[in-house]
N, C-alpha and C positions, 0 to 999 in steps of 0.2 A: 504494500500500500504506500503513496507515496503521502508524503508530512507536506500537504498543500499549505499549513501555514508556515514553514518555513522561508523564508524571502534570504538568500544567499548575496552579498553584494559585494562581497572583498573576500581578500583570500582567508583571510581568519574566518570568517562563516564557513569555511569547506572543514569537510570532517576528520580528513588528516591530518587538522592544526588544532582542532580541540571544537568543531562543531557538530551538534548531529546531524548522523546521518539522511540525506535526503527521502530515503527508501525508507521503510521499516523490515521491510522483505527482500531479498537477493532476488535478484535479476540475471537470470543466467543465459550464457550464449548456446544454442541449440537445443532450450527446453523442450521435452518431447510435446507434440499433438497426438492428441488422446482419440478424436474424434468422437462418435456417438457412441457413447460407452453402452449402453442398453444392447445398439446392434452387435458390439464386439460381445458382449455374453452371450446372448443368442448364440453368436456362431461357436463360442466356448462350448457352450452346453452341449450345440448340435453336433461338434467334435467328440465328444464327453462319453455320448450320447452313442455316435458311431463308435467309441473304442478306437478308430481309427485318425492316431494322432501321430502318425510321420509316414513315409514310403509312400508318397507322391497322392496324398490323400484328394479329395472333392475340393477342399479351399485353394490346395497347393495346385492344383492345374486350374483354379478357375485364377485365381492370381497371375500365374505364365498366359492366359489369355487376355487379361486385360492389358495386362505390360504390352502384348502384343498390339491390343486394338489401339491403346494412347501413343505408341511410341510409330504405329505403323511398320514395323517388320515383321517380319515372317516367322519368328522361331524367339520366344524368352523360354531361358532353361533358369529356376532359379535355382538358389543357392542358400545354405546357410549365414555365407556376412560376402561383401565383394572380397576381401581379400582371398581368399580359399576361391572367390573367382576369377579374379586372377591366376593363382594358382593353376587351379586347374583349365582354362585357358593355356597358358601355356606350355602344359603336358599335350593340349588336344592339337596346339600350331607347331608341336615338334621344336620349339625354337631350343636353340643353341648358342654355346657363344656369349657376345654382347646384348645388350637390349638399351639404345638409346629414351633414357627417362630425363623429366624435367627435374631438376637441382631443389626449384622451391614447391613442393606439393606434402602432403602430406606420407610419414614414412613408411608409411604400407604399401606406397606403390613402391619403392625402391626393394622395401624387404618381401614381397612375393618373389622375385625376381632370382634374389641374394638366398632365398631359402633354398631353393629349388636349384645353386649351385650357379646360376646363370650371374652375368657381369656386369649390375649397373653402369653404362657412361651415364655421367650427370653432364647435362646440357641448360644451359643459362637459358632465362626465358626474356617474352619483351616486356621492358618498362610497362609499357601504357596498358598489355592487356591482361600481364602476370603468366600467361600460358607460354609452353616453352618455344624459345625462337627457330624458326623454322630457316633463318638464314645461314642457324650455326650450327646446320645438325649435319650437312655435307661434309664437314670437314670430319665428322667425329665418325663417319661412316667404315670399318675396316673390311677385309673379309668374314672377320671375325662377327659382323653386326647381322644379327635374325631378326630383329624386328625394331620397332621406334614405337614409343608408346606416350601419346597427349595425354593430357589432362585437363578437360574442361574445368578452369578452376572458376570457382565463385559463382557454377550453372553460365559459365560466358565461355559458347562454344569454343575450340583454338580453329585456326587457320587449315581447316579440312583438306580445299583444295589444293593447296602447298603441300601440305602433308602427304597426302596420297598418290601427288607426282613425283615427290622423293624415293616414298617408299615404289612407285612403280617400277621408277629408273633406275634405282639399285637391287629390283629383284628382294624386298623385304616385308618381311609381312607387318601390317598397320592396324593395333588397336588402342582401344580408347580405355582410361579407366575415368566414368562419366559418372564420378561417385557423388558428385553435387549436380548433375545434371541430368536430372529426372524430371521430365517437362519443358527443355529445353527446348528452344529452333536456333540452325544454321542455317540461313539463308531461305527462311519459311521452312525447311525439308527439318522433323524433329532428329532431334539425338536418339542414337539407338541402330540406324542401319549406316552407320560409316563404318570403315575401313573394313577388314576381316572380320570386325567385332568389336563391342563394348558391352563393358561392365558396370552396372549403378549398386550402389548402397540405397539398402533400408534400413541403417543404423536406427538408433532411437532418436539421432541428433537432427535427423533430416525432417524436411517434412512431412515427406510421405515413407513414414516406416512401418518395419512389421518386427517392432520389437529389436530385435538383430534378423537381418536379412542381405541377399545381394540377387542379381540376375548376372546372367551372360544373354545380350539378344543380338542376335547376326541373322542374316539372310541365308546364308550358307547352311544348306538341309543338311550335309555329309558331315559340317562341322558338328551342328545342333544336336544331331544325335551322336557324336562321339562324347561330345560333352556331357549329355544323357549317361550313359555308360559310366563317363569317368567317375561323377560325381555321387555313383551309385557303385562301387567297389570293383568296377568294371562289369557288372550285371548287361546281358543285354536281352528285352523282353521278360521272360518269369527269370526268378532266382534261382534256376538250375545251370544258366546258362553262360559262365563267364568265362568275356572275351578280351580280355587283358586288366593289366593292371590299373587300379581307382582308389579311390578313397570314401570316406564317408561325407559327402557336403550335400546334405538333402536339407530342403526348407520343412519346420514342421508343420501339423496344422494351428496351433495357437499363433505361431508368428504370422503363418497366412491370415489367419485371421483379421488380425492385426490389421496387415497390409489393404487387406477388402477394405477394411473400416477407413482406412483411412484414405483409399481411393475414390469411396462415397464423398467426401468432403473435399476433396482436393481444390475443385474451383473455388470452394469457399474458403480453402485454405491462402490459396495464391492470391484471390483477392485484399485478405487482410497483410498478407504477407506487404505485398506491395505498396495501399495504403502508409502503412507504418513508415516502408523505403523511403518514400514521396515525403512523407512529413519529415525523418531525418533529411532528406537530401533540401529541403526547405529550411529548417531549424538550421543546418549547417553551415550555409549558404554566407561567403564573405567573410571567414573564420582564415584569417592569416595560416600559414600551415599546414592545415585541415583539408585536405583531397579525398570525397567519399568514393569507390571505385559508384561509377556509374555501369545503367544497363540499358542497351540497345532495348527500348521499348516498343519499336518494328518485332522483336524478336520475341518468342516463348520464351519464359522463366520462372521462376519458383518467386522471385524475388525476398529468396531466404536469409541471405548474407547481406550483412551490412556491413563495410567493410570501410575500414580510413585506412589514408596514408597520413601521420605526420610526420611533417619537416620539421626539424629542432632549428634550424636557423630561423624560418619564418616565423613559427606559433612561438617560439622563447622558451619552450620544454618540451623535452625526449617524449618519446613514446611510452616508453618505463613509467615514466614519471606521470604520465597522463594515466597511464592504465594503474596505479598506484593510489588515485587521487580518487580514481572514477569507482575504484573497490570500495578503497574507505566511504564512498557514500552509499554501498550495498549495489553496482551497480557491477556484476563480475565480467568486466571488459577480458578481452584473450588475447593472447599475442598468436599471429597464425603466418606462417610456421617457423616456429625460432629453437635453434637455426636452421637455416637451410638443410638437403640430406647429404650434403659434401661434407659437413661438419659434422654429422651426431656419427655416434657409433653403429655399428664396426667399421663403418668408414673413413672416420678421421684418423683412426689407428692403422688402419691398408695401406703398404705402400705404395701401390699402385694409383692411390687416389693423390698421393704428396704430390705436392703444388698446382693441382689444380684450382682453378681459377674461377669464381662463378662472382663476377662485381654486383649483375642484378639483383639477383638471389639477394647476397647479404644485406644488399640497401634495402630489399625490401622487409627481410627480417627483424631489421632493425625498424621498421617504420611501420608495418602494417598492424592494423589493432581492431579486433572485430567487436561490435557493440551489439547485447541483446536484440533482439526484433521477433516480429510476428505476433502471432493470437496473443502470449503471454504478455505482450508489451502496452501494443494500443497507444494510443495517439497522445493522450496527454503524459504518459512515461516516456514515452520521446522526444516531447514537448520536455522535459523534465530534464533528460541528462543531453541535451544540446542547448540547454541555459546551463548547464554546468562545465558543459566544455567550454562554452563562448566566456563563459568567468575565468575560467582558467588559463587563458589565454590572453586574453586581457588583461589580467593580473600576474604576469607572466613575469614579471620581474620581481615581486613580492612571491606568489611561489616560488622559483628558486632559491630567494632568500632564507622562506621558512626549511626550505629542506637541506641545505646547506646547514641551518641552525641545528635542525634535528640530527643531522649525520656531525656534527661536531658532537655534541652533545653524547650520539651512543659511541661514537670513536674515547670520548672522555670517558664515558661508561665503561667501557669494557677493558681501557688500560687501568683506571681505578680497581676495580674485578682483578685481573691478572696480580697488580701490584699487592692487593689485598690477600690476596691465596698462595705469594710468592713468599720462602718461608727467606730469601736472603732480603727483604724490602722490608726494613720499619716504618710506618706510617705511622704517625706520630696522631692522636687526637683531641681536640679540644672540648670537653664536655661541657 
C-alpha cells in the first residue's frame, strides 16, 4: 500500500536517510499473475480428479495447442522450464562445437550450452537495442561454430533477418531462446516460427506462466517430434518403444494448468501491462540520466519489462545507488544482468575466455535497472516511484552527500569494531 500522505521533497525525506518508507509493502520485479484462481482449481480438481497429473496429460496438449494457435507455428513441444529447452534442443540440432550466445542475457542461456559440454563465444550486443550485434558475430564464426543463438531481450525481437542470412551463409543452425518473448511481433510475423526454432519461458516471473514451464515451437515436423522423444527418455509412441537416448523434461498437469489460466487472461494481462509502461515512460519523461528502454508499439509485446538505463554523469548517481535508494522505500528495483556472462562463473575463471572483451555488455551492466510493473503495480505506484526517482535526481548532489556521510560513518564503524576486538589496541575510554 503506498503512504499517500507522505509528501517527499528533499533528500532527507527519502528513507535511506532516516524517512519512511514510501511503500508499506514491497514491490517486486516479476511478481507472479495469478489469473482467475476459481478457473485454475477447476482445472486442479479436474487433474485431481483424472489421476492423470504428468505424461502428456489433457491440459499438457491443450497448452502445446494454444502456444501453437497464439504464436502461429506449427509444432509447440512443451517442456518443464526453457532451460532443459534449450537443453534438449540442442541434443535434437546435433550441435557441436561452438554456439555463438549474446555476453548480456540472462545465465541460463550460456549455461544450457556449457552443461551439455558445448562452447559459449560470448558476442557483444547493440547499445540501443541490448540484443546481440549481428555485425560482430562474422568475425567470431570458426569451423568450430554449430549454431548462433538470439535473445529477444526485454520481448524486443533481435535482428531476425540479419541473423538468419549469417546463419544461412555459414551453413549454421539458428535458434532463439524467446524466454521474455511470448507474445511478441517481428515485423507483424509473431515470435515463435524463426530460425530452426525457439524457446519461451513460463517461469512464474513472466507473465504468462505455468508455474515453472518452457516450450520449444518450430515448424520443422522431423525436428518436433525428435524433441517429443527426447524430452520423454527417448520414448517414441507407447513406453515400450525407445528410440535413443532423453531425459525426463515433460510439463505436468498442474503447471499446464496454470499456463491455460493464465492464457485466459492474457489480453487483459498485456493491457494492464502496458498501461502501467505508458505511465512510467510519462512519469519519467525529462529525468537527466534516466533512458527507459522503449517499445516498438507497431509491434506485439507483453509490455512486461520496464527497464532504465542510468547514466551516472547525467542523473548525478550510479545505478547502485538509485537501486539502493528505491529498496529503502520498499520498492525492490533489480539490477539485470550484472554482470555480464563473460564475467560470472565458470567463465571468468576459463582461460579460454581471458581477455575477452565485451564494452556493451558491461556498460550496460553497470547501468540497466528494472522497476516493478504490471497488474501488481497500477498507475498510481508508478505514479509513486517516478516522483521518487525524479527527487533523487534532482537532489543529486545532496544524495551523494548523504551517502558518502553514511559510508564514512560504517568505514568509522567497523575500524572502531576491529580496533575494539584487537587484543594489541588499547582504546582508552571516557565514562
Amino acid at each position: 500500500m503506498l503512504r499517500t500522505a507522505i509528501n517527499k521533497a528533499r533528500a532527507a525525506d527519502l528513507a535511506i536517510f532516516g524517512g519512511c518508507p514510501a511503500f508499506e509493502e514491497a514491490l517486486y520485479v516479476g511478481r507472479p499473475n495469478l489469473g482467475d484462481r476459481r478457473l485454475f482449481l477447476q482445472r486442479v480438481n479436474a487433474a485431481l480428479d483424472r489421476r492423470w497429473l504428468t505424461n502428456h496429460g489433457p491440459f499438457a496438449r491443450e497448452f502445446e495447442q494454444r502456444i501453437q494457435s497464439r504464436t502461429r507455428v506449427k509444432h509447440a513441444v512443451a517442456v518443464c522450464n526453457a532451460t532443459v529447452g534449450l537443453e534438449i534442443l540442442a541434443r535434437a540440432l546435433d550441435l557441436s562445437g561452438e554456439v555463438i550466445v549474446p555476453a548480456f542475457t540472462f545465465i541460463a542461456t550460456a549455461h544450457a550450452f556449457r552443461w551439455l559440454g558445448l562452447t559459449p563465444v560470448f558476442c557483444d550486443v547493440d547499445p540501443s537495442t541490448h540484443n546481440i550485434d549481428p555485425l560482430q558475430i562474422e568475425s567470431l564464426i570458426t569451423p568450430r561454430t554449430s549454431a548462433i543463438v538470439g535473445v529477444h531481450l526485454w520481448g524486443r525481437a533481435c535482428d531476425v533477418d540479419a541473423l538468419e542470412a549469417l546463419a544461412r551463409r555459414h551453413a549454421v543452425k539458428l535458434i532463439f531462446d524467446a524466454a521474455h518473448a511470448f507474445g511478441s511481433s517481428y515485423r507483424g510475423r509473431r515470435v515463435g516460427g524463426f530460425g530452426d526454432a525457439e524457446v519461451f519461458s513460463f517461469h512464474a516471473t513472466k507473465s504468462i506462466n505455468a508455474l515453472e514451464g518452457g516450450a520449444v515451437v518450430t515448424n520443422n515436423a522431423a525436428l518436433a517430434e525428435r524433441l517429443r522423444q527426447m524430452r520423454d527418455f527417448g520414448f517414441a509412441g507407447d513406453h515400450d518403444d525407445v528410440i535413443g537416448a532423453g531425459t525426463n523434461g515433460k510439463l505436468n498437469e498442474i503447471s499446464a494448468a496454470m499456463g491455460l489460466t493464465l492464457l485466459d487472461s492474457m489480453d487483459d494481462i498485456i493491457a494492464a501491462n502496458r498501461q502501467v509502461y505508458q505511465r512510467y515512460l510519462y512519469g519519467l519523461s525529462g529525468i537527466p540520466g534516466i533512458r527507459p528502454v522503449v517499445y516498438d508499439e507497431c509491434e506485439e509485446n507483453t509490455f512486461h519489462y520496464v527497464i532504465l538505463e542510468v547514466d551516472e554523469t547525467r542523473a548525478g548517481l550510479s545505478r547502485d545507488q538509485l537501486m539502493e535508494l528505491l529498496r529503502a522505500e520498499n520498492v525492490m528495483a533489480r539490477r539485470y544482468f550484472h554482470p555480464g556472462c563473460h564475467r560470472a562463473e565458470p567463465y571468468r575463471s576459463d582461460p579460454q575466455y581471458a581477455g575477452v572483451k565485451m564494452p556493451v555488455t558491461d556498460q550496460l551492466a553497470q547501468r540497466v535497472l528494472a522497476l516493478p510493473s504490471g497488474g501488481s503495480v497500477g498507475i498510481d505506484k508508478a505514479d509513486a516511484i517516478c516522483r521518487l526517482i525524479r527527487l533523487a535526481v534532482a537532489e543529486s548532489a545532496q544524495v551523494r552527500s548523504l551517502f558518502a556521510a553514511q559510508a564514512d560513518l560504517a568505514q568509522y564503524q567497523a575500524l572502531f569494531t576491529h580496533s575494539e576486538n584487537d587484543p594489541r589496541v588499547t582504546v582508552e575510554r571516557t565514562v
